[in-house]
C-alpha positions as CSV (number, residue, x, y, z in Angstrom):
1,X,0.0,0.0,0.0
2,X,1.5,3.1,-0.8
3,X,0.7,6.2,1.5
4,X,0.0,9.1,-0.6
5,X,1.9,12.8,-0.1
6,X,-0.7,15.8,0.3
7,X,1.8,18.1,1.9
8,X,-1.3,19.6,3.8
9,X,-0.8,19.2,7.8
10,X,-2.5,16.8,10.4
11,X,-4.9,17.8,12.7
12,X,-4.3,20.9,14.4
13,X,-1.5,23.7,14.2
14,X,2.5,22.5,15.3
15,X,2.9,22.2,18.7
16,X,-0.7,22.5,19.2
17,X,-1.7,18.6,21.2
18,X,-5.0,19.2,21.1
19,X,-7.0,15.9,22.2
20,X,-3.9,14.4,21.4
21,X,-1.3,13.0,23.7
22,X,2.5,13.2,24.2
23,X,3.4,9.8,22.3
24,X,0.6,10.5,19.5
25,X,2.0,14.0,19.0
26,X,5.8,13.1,19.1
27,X,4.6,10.4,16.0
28,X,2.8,12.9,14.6
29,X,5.6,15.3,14.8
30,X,8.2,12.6,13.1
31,X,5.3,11.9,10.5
32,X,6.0,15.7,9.1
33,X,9.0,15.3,9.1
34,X,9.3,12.0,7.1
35,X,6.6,13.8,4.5
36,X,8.4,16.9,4.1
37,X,12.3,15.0,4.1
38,X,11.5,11.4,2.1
39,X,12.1,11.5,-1.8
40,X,9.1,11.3,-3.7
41,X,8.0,8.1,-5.0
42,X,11.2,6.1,-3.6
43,X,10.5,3.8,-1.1
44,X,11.0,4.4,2.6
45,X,13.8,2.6,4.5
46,X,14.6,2.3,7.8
47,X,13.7,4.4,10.6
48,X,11.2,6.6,8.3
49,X,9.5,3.0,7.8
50,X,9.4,2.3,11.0
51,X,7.6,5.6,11.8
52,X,5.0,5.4,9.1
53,X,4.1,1.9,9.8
54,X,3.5,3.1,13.5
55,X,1.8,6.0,12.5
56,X,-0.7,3.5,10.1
57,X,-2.0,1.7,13.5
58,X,-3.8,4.6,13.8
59,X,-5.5,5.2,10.5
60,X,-9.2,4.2,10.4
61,X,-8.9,1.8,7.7
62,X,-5.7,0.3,9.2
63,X,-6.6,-3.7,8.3
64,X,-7.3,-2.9,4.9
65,X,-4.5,-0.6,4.1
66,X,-2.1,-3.3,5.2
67,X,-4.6,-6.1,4.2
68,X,-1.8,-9.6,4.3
69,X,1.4,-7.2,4.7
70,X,2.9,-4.8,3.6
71,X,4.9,-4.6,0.2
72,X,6.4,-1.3,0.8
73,X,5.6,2.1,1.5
74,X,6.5,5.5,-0.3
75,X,5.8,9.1,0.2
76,X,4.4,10.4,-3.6
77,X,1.9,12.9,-4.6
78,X,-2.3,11.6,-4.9
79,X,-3.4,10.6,-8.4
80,X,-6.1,13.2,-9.5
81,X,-9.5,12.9,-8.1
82,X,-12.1,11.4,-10.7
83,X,-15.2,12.2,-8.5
């Protein structure tokens, strides 16, 4: 599954924890990062893996984002919307 690269932030201003706490937002925090560091469409390795699989626990649709396992994950801009 490949997570997609908005560059648009997550949930609230920097620094700002919000119903958040201290774990979540230190993820959070090292989430940005990756986005904003990670070459696009080149597969992440290593401890920017390791933060973005974390940081997938939390997503909503979690199971069927990593459905069997995961292949690999890259940082890369969202195909158009055809809505």
């Amino acid at each position: 599954e490949t997570v997609k690269h908005h560059r648009q932030t997550f949930a609230g201003a920097p620094g700002d924890t919000g119903a958040f706490d201290s774990p979540r937002v230190e993820l959070l925090n090292q989430w940005r990062e990756v986005l904003h560091s990670a070459p696009l469409g080149e597969e992440l390795q290593g401890d920017n893996l390791e933060v973005i699989k974390e940081l997938l626990q939390y997503h909503p649709a979690a199971k069927e984002k990593i459905g069997l396992g995961l292949q690999g994950i890259k940082v890369d801009w969202a195909p158009p919307n055809h809505h």
